[in-house]
C-alpha positions in Angstrom: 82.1 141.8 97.6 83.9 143.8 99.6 85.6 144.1 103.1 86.4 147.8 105.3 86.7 149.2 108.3 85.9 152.2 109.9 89.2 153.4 110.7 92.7 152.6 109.4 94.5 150.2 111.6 91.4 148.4 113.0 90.0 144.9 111.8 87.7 145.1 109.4 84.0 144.3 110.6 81.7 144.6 108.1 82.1 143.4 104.2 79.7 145.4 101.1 77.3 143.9 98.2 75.7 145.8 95.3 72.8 145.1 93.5 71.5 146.5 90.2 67.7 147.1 90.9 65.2 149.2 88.5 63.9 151.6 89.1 60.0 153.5 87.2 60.3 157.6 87.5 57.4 159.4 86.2 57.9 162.0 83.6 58.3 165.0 86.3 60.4 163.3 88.6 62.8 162.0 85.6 63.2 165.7 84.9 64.2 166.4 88.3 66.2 164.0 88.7 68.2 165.0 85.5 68.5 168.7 86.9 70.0 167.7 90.0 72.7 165.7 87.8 73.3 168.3 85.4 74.2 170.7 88.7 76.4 168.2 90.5 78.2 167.7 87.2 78.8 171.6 86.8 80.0 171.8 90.5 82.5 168.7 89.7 83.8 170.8 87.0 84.4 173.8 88.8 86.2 172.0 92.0 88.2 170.5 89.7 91.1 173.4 89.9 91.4 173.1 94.2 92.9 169.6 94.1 96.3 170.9 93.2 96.1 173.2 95.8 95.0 170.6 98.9 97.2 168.2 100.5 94.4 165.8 101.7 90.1 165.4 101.7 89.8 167.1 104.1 91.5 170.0 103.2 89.7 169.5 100.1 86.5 169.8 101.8 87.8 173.1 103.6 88.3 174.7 100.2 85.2 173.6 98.6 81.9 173.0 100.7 81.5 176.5 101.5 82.2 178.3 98.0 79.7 176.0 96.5 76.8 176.0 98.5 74.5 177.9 96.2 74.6 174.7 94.3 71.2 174.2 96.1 71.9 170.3 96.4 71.3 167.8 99.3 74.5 168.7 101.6 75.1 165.4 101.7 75.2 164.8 97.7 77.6 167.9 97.2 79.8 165.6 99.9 79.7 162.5 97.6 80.6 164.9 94.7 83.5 166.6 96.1 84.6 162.6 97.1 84.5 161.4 94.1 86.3 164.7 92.4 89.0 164.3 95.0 89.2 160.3 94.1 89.6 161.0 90.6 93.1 162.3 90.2 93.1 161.7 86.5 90.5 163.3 85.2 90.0 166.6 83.6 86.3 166.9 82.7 83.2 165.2 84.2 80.7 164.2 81.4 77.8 162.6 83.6 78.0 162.0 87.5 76.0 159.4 89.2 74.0 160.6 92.3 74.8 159.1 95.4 72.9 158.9 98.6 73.4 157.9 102.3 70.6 156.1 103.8 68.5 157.2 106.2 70.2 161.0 105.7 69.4 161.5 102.0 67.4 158.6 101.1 66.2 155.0 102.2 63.8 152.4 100.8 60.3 152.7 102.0 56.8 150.6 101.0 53.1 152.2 100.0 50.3 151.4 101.5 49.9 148.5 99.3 53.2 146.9 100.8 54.7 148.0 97.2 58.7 149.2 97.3 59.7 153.2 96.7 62.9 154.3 96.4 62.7 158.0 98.8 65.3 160.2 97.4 66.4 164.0 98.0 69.2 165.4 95.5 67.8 168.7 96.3 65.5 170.3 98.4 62.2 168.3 97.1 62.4 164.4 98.7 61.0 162.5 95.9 59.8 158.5 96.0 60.6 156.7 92.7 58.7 153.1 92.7 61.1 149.9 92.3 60.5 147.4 89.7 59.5 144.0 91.1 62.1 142.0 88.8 64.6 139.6 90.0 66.9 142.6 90.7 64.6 143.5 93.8 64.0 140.0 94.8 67.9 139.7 95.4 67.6 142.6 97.6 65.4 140.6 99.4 66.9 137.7 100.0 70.0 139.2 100.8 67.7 141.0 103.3 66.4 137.8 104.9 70.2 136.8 105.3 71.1 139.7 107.3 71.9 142.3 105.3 71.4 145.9 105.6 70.6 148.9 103.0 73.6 151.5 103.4 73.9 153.7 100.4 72.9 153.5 96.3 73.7 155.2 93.4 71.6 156.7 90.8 72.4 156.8 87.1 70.9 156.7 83.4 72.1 154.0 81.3 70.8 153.5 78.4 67.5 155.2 78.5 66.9 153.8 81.4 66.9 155.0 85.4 68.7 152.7 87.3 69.6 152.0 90.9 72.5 150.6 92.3 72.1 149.6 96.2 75.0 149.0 98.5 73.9 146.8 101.3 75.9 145.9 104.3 76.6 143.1 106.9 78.7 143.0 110.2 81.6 140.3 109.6 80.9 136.9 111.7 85.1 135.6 111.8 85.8 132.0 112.2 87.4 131.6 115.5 91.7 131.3 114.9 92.4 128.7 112.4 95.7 126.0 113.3 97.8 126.0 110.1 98.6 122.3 108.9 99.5 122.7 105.5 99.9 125.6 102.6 98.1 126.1 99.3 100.1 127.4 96.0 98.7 129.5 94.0 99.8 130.1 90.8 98.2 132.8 88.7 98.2 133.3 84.9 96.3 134.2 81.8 95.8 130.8 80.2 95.1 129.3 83.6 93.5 131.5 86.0 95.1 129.7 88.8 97.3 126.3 89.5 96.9 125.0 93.1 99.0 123.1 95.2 97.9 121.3 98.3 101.0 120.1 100.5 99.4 118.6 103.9 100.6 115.9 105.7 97.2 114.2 106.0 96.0 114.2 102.7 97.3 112.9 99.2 99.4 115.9 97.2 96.2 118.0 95.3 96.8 119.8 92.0 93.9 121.9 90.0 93.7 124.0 87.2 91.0 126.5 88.0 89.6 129.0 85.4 91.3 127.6 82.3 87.6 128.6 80.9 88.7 132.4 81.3 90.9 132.8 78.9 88.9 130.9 75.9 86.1 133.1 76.4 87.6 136.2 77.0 89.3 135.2 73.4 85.7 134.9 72.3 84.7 138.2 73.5 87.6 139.6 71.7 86.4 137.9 68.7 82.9 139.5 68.9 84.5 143.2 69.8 86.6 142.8 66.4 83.6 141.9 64.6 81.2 144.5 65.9 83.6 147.3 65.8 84.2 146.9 62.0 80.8 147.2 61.4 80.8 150.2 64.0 83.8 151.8 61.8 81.0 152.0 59.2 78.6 153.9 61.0 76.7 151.1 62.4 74.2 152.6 65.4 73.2 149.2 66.3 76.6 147.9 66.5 77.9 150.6 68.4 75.2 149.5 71.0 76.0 146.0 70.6 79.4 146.8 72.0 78.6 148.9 75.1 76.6 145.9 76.0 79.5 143.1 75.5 81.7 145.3 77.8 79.2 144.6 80.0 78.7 141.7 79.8 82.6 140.3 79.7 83.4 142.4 82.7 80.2 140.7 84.9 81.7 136.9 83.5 85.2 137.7 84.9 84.1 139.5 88.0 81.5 136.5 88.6 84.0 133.4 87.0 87.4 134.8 89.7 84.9 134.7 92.8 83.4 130.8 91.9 87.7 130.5 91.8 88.6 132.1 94.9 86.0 130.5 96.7 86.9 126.8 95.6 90.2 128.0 97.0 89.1 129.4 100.2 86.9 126.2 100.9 89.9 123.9 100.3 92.3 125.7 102.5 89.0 125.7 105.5 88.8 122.2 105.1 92.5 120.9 105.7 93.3 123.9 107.3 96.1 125.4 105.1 97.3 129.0 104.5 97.0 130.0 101.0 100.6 130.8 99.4 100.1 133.6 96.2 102.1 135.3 93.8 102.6 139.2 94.4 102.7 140.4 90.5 102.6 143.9 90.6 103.8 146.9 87.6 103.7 144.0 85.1 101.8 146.2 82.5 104.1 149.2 82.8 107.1 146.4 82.5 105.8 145.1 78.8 104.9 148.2 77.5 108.0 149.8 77.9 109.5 147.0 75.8 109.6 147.4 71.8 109.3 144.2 70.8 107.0 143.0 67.8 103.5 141.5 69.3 104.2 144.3 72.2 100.5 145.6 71.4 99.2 142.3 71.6 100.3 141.1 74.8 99.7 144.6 76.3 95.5 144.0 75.4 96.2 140.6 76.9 97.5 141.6 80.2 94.6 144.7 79.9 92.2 142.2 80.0 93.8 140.0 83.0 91.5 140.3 86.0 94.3 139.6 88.8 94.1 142.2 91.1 90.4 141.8 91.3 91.0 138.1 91.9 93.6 138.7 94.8 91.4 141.4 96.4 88.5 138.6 96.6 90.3 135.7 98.0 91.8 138.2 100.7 88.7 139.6 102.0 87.0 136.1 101.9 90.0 134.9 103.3 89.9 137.2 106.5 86.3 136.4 106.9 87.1 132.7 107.3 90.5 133.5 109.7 92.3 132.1 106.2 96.0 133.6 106.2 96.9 134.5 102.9 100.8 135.4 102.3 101.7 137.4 99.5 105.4 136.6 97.8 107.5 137.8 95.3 106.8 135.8 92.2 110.8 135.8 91.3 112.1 132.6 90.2 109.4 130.5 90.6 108.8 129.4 87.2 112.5 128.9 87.0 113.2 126.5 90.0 112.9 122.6 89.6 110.1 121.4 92.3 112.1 118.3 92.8 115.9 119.5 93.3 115.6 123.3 93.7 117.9 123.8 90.1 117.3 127.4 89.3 117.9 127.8 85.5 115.8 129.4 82.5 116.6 127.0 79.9 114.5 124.6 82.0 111.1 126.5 80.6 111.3 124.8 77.5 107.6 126.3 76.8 104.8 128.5 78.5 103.3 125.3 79.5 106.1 122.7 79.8 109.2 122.4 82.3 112.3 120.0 82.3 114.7 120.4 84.9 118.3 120.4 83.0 119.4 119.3 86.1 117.4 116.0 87.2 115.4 115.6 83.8 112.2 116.4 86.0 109.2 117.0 83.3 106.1 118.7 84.6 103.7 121.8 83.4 105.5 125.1 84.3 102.3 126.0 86.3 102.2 123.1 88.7 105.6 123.4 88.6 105.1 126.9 90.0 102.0 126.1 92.3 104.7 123.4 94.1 107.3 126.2 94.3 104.8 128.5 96.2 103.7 125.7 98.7 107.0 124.8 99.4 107.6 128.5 100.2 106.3 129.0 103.8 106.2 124.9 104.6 109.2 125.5 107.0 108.0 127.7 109.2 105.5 124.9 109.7 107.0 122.7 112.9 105.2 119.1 111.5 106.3 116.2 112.4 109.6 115.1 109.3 107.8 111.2 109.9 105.5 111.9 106.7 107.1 110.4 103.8 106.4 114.1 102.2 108.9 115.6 104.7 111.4 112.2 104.5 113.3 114.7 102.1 112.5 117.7 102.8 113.4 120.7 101.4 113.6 118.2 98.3 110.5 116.8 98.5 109.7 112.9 97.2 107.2 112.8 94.4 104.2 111.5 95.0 101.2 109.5 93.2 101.2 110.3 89.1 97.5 111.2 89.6 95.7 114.0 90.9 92.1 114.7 91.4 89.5 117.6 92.3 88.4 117.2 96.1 85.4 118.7 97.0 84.5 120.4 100.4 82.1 117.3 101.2 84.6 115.1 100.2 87.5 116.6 102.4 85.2 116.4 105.0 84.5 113.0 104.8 88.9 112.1 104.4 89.9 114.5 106.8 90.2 112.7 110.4 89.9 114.4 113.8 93.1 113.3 115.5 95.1 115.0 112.7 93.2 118.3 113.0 94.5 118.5 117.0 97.5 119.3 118.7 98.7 121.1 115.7 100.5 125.0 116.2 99.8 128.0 114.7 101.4 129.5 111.4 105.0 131.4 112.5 105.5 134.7 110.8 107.4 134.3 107.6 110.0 136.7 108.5 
């Protein structure tokens, strides 16, 4: 899912969805189909060369829409084209383009007589209607449909053998009304644990999760299964080779699907006790180990490859925004070195990758709650709460609470959380 706007500068007000959905060309329309890719693919080619020579997309389009008219595609399509050949700074050849439309101006989703669904396409001059398979792809189209959501755009491709049809549906942003900060969540990202959360509030009991320490155990599974397949692919295995098209399928749809069930449990936490949601800012971390010659340099290159962060912190912010959620992102410098208890700053005290003692206070505690507690501790002073709270007796050197922790649910918060504390209570200040 995603959130945008129409123009820089302005809140976003609607957020994006897309859905797979089959899709049953006939023999003729197939063919068509694949001429009209086979001529955008040549124009991407050829427009290659004039991005050197613009300055910005629209320039771009300046030098290009005209000379390549001929092209005989849907004006609209050669727009998508030159888009995408713009976007695409990196590349130097275009092997197989998708075809994109804009609905209602080169396409839309109509019904037969029958009440059956077409897909009404023109990549060229001839409009075309291509029936929809009735699978469970459509009937998420139309549930999505029954909850508001509108058909924008799709993209058409062949993949493996098959036509299919990838529909962009949209839906106007309802924001929560201004939410009262009481409290911060710490979120502490990582490849062994996806993330380590902190909940500091002064109305509930100090909450610390792991979330997503499933990600990394499969994703070593998967990794497993690529060996495997890929020696037998090495061999000249067809079968295998297909075999591992579809696992990179498949792994990328388990993290994309297992970091949104993550930033949602986050996003419902910080609703429910009101909290702003305190994250680690990691950013060149792959260029940093790979310049490094160090033995296992290869290896923890494919591991940080694999890491799904920035997908992860692009999700909780747009679902953030859409629930009035702030979510402050902070340098991740020191944090795994600084003692939640005292504030010692030392590296010795990261004995391991998952254990921390203070050499300061003896303090013993996993390096990522350790971490988690550093970010929610972060922003807490900007937060004018009464210092009564036997969290804040000590504050900045905060007085450890209860051994235990446990997982609270949004129900359960619900039920805890009482309405006197939720009044009366100001807004974040600006962290600078």
């Amino acid at each position: 899912m995603k959130t945008k706007g129409r123009r820089k500068g302005k809140k976003r007000k609607w957020k994006e969805k897309t859905v797979k959905v089959n899709i049953l060309p006939s023999r003729r329309k197939r063919a068509y189909m694949q001429r009209a890719q086979k001529k955008a693919t040549e124009m991407a080619n050829k427009i290659i060369v004039f991005k050197e020579k613009a300055k910005s997309g629209k320039e771009f389009h300046h030098l290009v829409y005209k000379r390549f008219k001929y092209v005989k595609l849907h004006s609209q399509v050669q727009e998508a084209v030159q888009r995408r050949v713009y976007a695409a700074r990196k590349v130097k050849k275009f092997d197989n383009l998708p075809l994109e439309f804009n609905f209602p101006r080169s396409g839309g989703i109509k019904e037969t007589e029958r009440g059956n669904p077409v897909l009404a396409i023109s990549p060229m001059k001839e409009r075309i209607a291509i029936p929809i398979k009735l699978d469970g792809g459509w009937r998420r189209v139309e549930a999505y449909r029954r909850e508001g959501w509108k058909e924008h755009s799709c993209k058409v491709f062949k993949r493996e053998r098959k036509w299919v049809e990838h529909i962009i549906l949209r839906k106007e942003l309802n924001l929560f009304p201004p939410q009262q900060v009481e409290g911060t969540i710490g979120v502490d990202v990582g490849r062994k644990i996806a993330a380590a959360i902190t909940l500091n509030h002064p109305s509930f009991t100090l909450i610390e999760r792991y979330l997503g320490k499933d990600l990394a155990w499969k994703q070593h599974k998967f990794n497993e299964r690529r060996r495997k397949l890929q020696s037998y692919a090495d061999k000249g295995s067809e079968k295998a080779r297909r075999a591992l098209k579809r696992l990179k399928n498949k792994e990328k749809n388990y993290n994309k699907t297992r970091c949104e069930q993550i930033a949602h449990e986050i996003v419902d936490l910080a609703v429910v006790t009101r909290s702003a949601i305190v994250i680690e800012e990691i950013s060149k971390i792959r260029k940093k180990w790979t310049k490094k010659n160090f033995r296992g340099r290869e290896r923890i290159r494919r591991s940080l490859n694999r890491w799904s962060y920035r997908f992860f912190l692009s999700f909780l912010t747009s679902l953030a925004e859409e629930k009035h959620i702030p979510v402050l992102p902070v340098p991740p410098h020191y944090t795994s070195q600084r003692c939640s208890r005292c504030g010692h700053v030392s590296p010795s005290s990261r004995v391991t990758r998952d254990l921390f003692r203070c050499v300061s206070c003896g303090f013993e505690v996993h390096s990522d709650r350790n971490a988690s507690r550093n970010l929610s501790l972060l922003f807490f002073g900007s937060l004018p709460l009464p210092l009564s709270s036997s969290f804040f007796s000590y504050f900045p050197v905060p007085r450890e609470r209860k051994k235990f922790f446990f997982p609270v649910s949004v129900v359960e918060g619900l039920s805890t959380l009482s309405s006197g504390s939720m009044t009366g209570s100001p807004n974040l200040n600006s962290p600078s």
